[in-house]
DOPALUM-272617 format. One record per residue (C-alpha): chain; residue in one letter; x, y, z. Coordinates in nm, 2 decimals, always signed. Layout:
N
> c  r  px  py  pz
> A  a  X  Y  Z
...
//
This chain:
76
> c  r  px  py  pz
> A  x  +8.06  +19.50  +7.46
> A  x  +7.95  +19.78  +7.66
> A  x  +7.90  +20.14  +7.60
> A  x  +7.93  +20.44  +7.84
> A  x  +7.91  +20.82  +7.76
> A  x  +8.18  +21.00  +7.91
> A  x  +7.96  +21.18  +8.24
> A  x  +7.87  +20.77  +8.32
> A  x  +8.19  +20.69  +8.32
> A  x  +8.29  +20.98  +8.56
> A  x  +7.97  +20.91  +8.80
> A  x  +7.99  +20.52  +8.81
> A  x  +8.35  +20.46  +8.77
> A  x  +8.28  +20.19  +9.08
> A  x  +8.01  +19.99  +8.92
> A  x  +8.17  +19.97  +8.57
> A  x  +8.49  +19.86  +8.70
> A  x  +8.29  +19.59  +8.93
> A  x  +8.16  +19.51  +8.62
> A  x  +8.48  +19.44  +8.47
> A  x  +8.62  +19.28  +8.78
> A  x  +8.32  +19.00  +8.77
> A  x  +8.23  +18.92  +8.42
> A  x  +8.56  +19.03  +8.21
> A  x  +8.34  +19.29  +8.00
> A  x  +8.48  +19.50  +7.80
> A  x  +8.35  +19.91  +7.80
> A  x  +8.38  +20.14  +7.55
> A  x  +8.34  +20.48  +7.68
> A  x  +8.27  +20.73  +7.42
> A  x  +8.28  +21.11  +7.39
> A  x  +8.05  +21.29  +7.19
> A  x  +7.96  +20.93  +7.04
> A  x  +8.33  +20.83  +6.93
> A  x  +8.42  +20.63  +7.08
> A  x  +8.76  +20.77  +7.33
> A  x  +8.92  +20.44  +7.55
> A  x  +8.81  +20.10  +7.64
> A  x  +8.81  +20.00  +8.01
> A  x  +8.90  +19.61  +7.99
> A  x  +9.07  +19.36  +8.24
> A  x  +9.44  +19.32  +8.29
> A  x  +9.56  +18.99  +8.14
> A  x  +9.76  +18.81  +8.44
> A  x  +10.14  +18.92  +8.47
> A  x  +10.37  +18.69  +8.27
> A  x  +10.68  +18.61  +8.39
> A  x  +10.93  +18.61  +8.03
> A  x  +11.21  +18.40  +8.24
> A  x  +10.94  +18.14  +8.32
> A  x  +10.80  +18.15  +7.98
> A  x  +11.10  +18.08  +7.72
> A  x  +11.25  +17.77  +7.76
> A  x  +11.59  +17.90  +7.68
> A  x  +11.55  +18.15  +8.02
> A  x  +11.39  +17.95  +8.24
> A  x  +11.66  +17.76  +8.34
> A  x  +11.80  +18.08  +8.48
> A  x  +11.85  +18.11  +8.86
> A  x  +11.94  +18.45  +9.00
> A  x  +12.20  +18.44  +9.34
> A  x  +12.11  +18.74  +9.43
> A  x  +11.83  +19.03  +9.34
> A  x  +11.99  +19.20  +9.00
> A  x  +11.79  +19.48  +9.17
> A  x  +11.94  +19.53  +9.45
> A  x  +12.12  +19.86  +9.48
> A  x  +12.54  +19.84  +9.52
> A  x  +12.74  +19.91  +9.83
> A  x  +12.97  +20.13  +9.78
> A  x  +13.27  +19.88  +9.74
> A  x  +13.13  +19.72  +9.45
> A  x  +13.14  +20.02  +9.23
> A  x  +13.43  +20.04  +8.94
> A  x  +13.68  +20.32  +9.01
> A  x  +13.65  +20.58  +8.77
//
């Protein structure tokens, strides 16, 4: 692991987070020599209806997203 003070981690936001990008390193940036966030790679996105067995056999018709037409909203 890697460790930045907080004024390295202002000037060379670009080369740590290459750093990141190419090797998976982990930095812990550090204020005042405590240590304040850690600047790691994003896991890849899981998709939960993919991932349980129970879901995945779930197909969506339409997007659940969509927004509603006017028509399709209860009367109140």
């Amino acid at each position: 692991m890697r460790f930045a003070n907080t004024h390295e981690a202002k000037t060379k936001l670009s080369e740590l987070l290459k750093a990141v990008e190419k090797t998976g390193e982990r930095i812990l940036i550090c204020r005042d020599g405590k240590p304040v966030a850690e600047l790691c790679p994003l896991s890849p996105a899981v998709d939960p209806l993919r991932t349980d067995p129970a879901l995945a056999q779930v197909e969506f018709r339409s997007d659940p997203m969509a927004p509603l037409d006017p028509e399709d909203w209860p009367e109140a």
